[in-house]
MIDOSE-1310 file (N, C-alpha, C; in nm, 2 decimals, decimal comma, always signed):
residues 205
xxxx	+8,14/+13,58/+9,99/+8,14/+13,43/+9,96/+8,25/+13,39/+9,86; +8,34/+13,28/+9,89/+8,44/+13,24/+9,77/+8,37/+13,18/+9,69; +8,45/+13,20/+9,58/+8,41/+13,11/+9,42/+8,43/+12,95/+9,46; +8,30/+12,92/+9,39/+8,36/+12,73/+9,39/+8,47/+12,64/+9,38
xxxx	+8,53/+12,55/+9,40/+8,66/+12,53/+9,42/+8,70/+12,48/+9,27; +8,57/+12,43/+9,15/+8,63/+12,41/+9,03/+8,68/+12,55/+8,99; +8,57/+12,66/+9,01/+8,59/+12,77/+8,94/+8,74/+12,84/+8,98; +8,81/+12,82/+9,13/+8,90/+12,83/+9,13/+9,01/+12,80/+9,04
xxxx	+8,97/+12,60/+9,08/+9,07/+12,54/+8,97/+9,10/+12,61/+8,85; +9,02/+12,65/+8,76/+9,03/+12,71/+8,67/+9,05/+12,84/+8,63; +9,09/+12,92/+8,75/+9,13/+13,06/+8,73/+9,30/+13,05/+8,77; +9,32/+12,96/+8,79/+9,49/+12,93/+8,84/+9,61/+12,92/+8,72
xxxx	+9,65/+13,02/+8,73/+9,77/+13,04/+8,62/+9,85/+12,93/+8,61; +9,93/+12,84/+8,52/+10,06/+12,78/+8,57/+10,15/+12,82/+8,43; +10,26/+12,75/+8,53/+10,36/+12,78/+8,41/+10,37/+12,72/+8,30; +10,42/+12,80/+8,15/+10,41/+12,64/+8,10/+10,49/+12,53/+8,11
xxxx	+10,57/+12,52/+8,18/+10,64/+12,41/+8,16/+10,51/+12,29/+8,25; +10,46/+12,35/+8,33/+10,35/+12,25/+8,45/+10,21/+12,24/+8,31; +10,19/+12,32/+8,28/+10,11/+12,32/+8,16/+10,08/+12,20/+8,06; +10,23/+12,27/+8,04/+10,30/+12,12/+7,91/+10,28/+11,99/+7,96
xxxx	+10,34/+11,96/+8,06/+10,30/+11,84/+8,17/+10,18/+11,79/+8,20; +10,11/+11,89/+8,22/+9,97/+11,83/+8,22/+9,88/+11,78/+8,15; +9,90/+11,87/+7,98/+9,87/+11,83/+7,89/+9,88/+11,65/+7,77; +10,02/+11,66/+7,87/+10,11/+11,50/+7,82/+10,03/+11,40/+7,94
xxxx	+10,03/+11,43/+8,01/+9,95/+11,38/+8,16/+9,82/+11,30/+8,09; +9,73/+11,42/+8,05/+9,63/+11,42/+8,00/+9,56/+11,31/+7,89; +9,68/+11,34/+7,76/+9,71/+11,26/+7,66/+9,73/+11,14/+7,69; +9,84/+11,11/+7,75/+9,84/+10,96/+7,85/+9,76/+10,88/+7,89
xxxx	+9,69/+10,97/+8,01/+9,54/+10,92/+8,08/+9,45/+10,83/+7,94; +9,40/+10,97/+7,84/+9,34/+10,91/+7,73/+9,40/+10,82/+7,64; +9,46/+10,76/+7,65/+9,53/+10,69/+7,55/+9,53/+10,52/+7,61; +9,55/+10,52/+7,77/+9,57/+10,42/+7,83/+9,40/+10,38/+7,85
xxxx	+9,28/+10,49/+7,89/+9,16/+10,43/+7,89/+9,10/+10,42/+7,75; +9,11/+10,47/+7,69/+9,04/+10,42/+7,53/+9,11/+10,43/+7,42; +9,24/+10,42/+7,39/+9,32/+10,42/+7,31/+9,36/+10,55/+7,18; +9,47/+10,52/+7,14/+9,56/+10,63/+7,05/+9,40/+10,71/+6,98
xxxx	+9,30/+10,64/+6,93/+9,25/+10,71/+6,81/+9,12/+10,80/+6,92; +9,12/+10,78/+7,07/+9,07/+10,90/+7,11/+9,14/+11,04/+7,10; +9,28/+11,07/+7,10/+9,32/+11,17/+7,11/+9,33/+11,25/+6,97; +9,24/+11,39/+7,01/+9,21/+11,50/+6,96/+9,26/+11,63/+7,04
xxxx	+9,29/+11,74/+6,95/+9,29/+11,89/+7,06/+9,20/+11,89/+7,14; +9,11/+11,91/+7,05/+8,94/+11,96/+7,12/+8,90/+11,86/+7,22; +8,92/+11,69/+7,19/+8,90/+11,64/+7,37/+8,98/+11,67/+7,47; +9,14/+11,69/+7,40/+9,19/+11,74/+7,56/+9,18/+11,89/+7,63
xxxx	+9,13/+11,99/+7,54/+9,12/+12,10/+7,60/+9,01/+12,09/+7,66; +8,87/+12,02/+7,63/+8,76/+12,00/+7,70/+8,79/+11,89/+7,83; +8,85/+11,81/+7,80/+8,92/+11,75/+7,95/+8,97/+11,80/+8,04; +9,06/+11,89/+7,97/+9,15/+11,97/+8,08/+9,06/+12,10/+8,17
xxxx	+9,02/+12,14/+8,06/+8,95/+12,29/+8,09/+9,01/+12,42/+8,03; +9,04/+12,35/+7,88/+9,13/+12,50/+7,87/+9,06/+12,50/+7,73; +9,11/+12,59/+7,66/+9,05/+12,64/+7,50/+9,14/+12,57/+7,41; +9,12/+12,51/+7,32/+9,20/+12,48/+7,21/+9,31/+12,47/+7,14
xxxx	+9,27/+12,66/+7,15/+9,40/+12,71/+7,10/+9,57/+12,69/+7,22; +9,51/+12,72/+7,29/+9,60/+12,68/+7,43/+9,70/+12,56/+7,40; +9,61/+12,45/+7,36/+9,66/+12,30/+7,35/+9,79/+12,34/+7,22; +9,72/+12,43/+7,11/+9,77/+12,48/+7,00/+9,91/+12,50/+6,99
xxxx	+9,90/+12,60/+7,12/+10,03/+12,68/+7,17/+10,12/+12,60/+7,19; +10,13/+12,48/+7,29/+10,20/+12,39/+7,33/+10,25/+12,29/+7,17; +10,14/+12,22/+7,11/+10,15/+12,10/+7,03/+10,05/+12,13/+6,88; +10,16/+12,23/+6,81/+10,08/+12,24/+6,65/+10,01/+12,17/+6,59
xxxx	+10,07/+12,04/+6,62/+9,99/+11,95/+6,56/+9,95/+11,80/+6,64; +9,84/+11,72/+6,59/+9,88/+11,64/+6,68/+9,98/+11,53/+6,68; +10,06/+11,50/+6,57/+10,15/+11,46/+6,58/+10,26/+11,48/+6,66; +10,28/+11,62/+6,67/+10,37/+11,68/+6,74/+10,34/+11,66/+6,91
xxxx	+10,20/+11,61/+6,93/+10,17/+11,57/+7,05/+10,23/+11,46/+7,11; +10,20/+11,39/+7,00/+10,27/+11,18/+7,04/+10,38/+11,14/+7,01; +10,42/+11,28/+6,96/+10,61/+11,26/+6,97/+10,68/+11,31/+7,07; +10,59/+11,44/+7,15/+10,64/+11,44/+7,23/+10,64/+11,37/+7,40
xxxx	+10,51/+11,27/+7,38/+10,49/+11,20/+7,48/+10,55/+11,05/+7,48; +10,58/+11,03/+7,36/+10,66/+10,91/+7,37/+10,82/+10,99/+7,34; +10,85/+11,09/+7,35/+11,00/+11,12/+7,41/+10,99/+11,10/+7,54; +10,90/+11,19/+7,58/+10,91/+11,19/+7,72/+10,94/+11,04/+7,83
xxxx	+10,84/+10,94/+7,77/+10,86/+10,82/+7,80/+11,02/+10,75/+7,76; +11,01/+10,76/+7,67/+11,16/+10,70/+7,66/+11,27/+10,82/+7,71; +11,28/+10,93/+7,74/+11,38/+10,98/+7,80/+11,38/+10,98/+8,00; +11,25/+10,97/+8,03/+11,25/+10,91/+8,15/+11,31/+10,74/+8,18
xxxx	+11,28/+10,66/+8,09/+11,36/+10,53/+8,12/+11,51/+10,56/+8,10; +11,53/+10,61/+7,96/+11,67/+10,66/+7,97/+11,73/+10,72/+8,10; +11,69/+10,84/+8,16/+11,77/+10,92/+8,23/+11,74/+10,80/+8,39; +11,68/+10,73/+8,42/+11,66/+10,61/+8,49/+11,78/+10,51/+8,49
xxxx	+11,78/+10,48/+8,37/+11,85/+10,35/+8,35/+12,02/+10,43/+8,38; +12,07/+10,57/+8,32/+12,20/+10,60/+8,34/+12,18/+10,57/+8,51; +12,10/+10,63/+8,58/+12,10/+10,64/+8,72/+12,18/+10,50/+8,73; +12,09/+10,39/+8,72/+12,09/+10,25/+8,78/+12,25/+10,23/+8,74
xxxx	+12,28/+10,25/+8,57/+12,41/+10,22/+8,58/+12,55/+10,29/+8,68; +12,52/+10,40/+8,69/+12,60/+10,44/+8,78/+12,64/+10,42/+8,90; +12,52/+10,35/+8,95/+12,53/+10,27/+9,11/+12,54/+10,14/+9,10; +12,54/+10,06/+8,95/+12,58/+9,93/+8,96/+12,73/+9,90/+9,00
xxxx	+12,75/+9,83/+9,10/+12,85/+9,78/+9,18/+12,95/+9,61/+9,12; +12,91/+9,56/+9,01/+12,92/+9,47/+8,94/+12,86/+9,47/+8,81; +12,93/+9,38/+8,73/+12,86/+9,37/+8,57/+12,71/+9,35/+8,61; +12,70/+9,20/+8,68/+12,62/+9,12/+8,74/+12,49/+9,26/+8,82
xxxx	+12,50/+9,31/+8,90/+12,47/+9,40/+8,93/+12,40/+9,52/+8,84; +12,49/+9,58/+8,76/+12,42/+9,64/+8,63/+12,30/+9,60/+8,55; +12,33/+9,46/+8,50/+12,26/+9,38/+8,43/+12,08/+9,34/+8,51; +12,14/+9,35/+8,65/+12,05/+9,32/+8,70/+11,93/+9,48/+8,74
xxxx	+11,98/+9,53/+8,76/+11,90/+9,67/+8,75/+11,85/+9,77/+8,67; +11,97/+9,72/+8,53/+11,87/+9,78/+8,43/+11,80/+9,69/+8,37; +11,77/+9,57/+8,40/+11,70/+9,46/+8,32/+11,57/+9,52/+8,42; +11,56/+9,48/+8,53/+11,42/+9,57/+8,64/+11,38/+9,67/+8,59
xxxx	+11,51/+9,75/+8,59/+11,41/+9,90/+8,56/+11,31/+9,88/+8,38; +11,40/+9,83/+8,31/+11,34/+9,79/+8,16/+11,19/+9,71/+8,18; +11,17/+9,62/+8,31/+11,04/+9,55/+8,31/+10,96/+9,62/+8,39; +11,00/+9,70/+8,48/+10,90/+9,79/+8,55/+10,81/+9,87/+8,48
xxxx	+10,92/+9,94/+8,38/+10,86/+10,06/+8,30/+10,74/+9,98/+8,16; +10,80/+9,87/+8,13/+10,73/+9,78/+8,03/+10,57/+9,73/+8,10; +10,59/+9,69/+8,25/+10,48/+9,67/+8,30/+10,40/+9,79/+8,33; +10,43/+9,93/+8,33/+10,36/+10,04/+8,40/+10,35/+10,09/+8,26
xxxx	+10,43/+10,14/+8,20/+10,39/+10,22/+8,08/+10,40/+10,16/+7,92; +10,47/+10,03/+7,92/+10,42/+9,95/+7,80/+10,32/+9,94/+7,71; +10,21/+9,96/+7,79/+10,12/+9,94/+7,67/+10,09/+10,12/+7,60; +10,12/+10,19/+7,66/+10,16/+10,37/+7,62/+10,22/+10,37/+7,50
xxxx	+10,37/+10,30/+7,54/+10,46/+10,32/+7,45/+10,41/+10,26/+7,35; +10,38/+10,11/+7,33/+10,33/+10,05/+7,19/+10,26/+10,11/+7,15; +10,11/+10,18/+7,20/+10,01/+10,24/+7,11/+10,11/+10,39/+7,06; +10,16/+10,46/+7,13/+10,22/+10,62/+7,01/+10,36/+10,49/+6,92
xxxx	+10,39/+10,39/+6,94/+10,47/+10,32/+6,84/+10,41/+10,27/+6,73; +10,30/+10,24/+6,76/+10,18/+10,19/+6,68/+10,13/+10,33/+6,57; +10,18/+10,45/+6,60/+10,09/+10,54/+6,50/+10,21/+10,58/+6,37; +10,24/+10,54/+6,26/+10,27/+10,55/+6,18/+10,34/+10,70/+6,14
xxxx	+10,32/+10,76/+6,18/+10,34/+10,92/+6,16/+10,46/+10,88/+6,27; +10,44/+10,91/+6,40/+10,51/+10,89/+6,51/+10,64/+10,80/+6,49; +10,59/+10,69/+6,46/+10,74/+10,59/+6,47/+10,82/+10,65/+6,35; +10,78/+10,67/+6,28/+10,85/+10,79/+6,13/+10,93/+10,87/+6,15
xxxx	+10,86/+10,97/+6,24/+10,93/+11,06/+6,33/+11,02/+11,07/+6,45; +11,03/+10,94/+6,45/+11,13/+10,86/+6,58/+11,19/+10,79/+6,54; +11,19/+10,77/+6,42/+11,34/+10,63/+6,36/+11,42/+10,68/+6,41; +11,46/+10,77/+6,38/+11,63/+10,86/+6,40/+11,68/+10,84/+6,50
xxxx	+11,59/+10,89/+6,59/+11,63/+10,92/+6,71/+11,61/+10,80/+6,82; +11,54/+10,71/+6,76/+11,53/+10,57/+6,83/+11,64/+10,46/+6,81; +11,69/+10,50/+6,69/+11,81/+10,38/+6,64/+11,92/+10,48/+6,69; +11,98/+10,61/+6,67/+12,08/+10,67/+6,75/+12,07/+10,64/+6,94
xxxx	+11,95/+10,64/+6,94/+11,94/+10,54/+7,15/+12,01/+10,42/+7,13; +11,94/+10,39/+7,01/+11,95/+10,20/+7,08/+12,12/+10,14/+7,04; +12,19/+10,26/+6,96/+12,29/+10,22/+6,91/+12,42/+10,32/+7,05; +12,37/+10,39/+7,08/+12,42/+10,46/+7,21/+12,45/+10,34/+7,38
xxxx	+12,27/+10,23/+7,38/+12,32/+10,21/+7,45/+12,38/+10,06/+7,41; +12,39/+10,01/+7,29/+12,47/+9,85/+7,24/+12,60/+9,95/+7,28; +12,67/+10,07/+7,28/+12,80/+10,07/+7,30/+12,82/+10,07/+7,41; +12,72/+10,12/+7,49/+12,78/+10,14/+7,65/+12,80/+9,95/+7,69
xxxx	+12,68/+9,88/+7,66/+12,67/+9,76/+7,72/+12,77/+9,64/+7,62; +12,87/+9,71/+7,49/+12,97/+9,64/+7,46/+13,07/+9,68/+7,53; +13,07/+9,79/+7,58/+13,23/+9,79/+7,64/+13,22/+9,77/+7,77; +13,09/+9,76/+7,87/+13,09/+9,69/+7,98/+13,13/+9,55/+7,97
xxxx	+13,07/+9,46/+7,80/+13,09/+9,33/+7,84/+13,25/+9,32/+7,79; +13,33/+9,40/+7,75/+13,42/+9,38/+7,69/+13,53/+9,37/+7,82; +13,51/+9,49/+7,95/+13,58/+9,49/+8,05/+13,55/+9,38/+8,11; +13,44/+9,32/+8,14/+13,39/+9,20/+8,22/+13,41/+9,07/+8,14
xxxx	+13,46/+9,07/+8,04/+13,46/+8,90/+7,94/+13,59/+8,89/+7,89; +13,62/+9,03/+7,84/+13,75/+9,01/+7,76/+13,70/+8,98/+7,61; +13,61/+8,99/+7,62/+13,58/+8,92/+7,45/+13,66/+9,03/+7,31; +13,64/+8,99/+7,24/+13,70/+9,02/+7,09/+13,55/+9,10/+7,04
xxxx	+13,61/+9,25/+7,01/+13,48/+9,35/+6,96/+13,37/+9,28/+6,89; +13,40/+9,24/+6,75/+13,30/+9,14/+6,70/+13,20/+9,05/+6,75; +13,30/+9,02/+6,87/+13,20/+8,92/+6,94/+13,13/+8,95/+7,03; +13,16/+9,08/+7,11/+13,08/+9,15/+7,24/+12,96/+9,19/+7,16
xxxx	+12,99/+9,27/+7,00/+12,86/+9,36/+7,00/+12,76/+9,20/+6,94; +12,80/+9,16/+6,91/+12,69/+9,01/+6,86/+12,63/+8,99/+6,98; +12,69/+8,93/+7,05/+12,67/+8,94/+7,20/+12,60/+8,98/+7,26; +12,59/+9,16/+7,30/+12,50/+9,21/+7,32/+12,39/+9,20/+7,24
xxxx	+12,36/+9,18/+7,07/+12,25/+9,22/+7,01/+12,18/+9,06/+7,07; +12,24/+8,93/+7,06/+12,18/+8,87/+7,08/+12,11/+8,87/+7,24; +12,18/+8,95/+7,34/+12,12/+8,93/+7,49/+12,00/+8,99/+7,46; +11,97/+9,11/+7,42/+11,91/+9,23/+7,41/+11,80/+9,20/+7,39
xxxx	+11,77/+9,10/+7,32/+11,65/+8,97/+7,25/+11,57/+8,91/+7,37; +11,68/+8,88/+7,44/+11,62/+8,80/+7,61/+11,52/+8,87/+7,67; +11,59/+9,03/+7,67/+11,54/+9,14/+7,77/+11,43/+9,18/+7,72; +11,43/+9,15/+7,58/+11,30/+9,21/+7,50/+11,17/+9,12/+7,50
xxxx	+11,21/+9,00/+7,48/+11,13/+8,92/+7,54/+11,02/+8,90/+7,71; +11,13/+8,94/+7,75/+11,08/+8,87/+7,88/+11,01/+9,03/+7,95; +11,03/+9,14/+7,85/+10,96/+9,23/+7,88/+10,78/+9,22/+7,81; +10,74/+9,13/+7,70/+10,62/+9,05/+7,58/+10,56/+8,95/+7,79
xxxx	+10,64/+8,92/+7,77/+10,57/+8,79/+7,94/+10,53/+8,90/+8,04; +10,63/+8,99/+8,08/+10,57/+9,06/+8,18/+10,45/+9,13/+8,20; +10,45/+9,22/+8,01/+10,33/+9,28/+8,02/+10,23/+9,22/+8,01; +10,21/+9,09/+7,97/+10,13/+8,97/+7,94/+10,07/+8,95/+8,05
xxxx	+10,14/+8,96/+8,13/+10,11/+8,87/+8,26/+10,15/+8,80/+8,28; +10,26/+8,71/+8,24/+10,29/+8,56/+8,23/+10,41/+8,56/+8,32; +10,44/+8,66/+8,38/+10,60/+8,68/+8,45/+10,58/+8,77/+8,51; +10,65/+8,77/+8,65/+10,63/+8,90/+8,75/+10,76/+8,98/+8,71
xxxx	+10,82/+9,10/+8,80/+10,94/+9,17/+8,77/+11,03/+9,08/+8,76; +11,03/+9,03/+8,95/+11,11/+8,99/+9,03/+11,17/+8,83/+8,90; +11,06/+8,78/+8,90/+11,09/+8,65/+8,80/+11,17/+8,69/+8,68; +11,09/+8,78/+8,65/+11,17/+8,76/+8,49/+11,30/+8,82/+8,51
xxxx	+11,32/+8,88/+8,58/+11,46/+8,96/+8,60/+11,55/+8,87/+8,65; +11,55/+8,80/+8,72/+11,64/+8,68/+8,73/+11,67/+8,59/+8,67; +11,56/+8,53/+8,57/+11,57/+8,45/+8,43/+11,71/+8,55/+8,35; +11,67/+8,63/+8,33/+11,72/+8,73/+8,25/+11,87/+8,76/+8,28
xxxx	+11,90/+8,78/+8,40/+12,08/+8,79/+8,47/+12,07/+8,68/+8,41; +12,02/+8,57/+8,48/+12,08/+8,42/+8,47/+12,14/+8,39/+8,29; +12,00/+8,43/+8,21/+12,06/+8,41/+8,09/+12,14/+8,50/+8,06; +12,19/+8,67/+8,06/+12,28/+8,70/+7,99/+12,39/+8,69/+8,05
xxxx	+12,41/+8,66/+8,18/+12,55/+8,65/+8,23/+12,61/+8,51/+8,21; +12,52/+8,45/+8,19/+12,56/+8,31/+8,20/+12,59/+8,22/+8,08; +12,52/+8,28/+7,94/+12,55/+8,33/+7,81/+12,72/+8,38/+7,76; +12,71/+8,47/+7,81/+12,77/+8,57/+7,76/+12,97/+8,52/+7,83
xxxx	+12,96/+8,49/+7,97/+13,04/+8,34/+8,02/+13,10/+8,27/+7,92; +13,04/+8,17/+7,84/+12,99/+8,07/+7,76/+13,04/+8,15/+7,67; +13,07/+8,24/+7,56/+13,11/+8,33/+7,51/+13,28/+8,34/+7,50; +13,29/+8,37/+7,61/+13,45/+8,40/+7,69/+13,53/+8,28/+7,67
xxxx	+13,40/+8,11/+7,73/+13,51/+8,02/+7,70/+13,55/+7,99/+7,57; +13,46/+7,99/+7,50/+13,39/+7,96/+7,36/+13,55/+8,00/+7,31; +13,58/+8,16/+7,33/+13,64/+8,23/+7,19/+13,78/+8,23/+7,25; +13,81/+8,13/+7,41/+13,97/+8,08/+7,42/+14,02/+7,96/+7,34
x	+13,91/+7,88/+7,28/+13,95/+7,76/+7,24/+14,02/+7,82/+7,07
């Protein structure tokens, strides 16, 4: 007679890297149904089915847990968004796909990301590395608008800081509910390209 199929489940070795994953998986799950201050070791190894110390192995601490799950989150939008840029075929085009991909991810995993932003320890532990991103990608998206506008340095990165506001916004509506992808992503080209235009003529006079 075979063993029951949980009991299987639970005799199945994986690697750790599938391990690791599952455990962020896990973490996730709980965080999105009853928020940041459910997560503990001891409920995820009792979730999962594993022992404690296991969880140990992976994540010393739990801090060390929600740092690594909001990397994870932000390094999947990241390695996303290079994608989109690389196949954008126009400024216009760029603009417009990573502003999507920025509301998709806002609408699916937004509220994730605010609660491990929300833990004090965590965002501490991510200043660094959150302002070295955000200052990585104001350069990529000044020298796109610089090829596409012509503008004067000073005025691109302004430029960018002030579009960046739009995108941030209209990602507050989407998660809200108050704005679909499709909608806000068009508001959003419209205003930074059309902005940023306005810009161009601005700094011939």
């Amino acid at each position: 007679m075979s063993a029951p199929a949980s009991l299987q489940r639970k005799r199945t070795r994986l690697t750790p890297e599938v391990r690791r994953e599952q455990i962020l998986d896990e973490a996730a799950q709980l965080i999105l149904a009853e928020g940041l201050y459910a997560i503990s070791m001891e409920r995820l190894a009792r979730d999962i089915g594993i022992s404690k110390g296991l969880v140990y192995n992976y994540f010393p601490t739990r801090d060390a847990l929600l740092t690594a799950l909001l990397n994870r989150e932000q390094a999947e939008l990241r390695d996303r968004g290079m994608v989109s840029a690389l196949q954008a075929e126009s400024f216009d085009d760029l603009i417009r796909q990573t502003t999507r991909l920025y509301l998709e991810q806002t609408r699916d995993r937004g509220a994730l990301i605010a609660a491990l932003l929300s833990d004090p320890s965590v965002a501490l532990l991510m200043e660094a590395e959150n302002r070295a991103d955000r200052e990585r990608t104001v350069r990529y998206f000044v020298k796109a608008v610089r090829r596409e506008y012509g503008l004067p340095l000073p005025m691109a990165i302004a430029g960018v800081e002030m579009v960046s506001a739009v995108t941030d916004r209209a990602g507050r509506l989407v998660a809200d509910g108050q704005l679909d992808v499709e909608t806000a992503t068009g508001m959003c080209v419209a205003l930074i390209t059309g902005g940023l235009a306005n810009l161009r003529r601005i700094q011939r006079f």
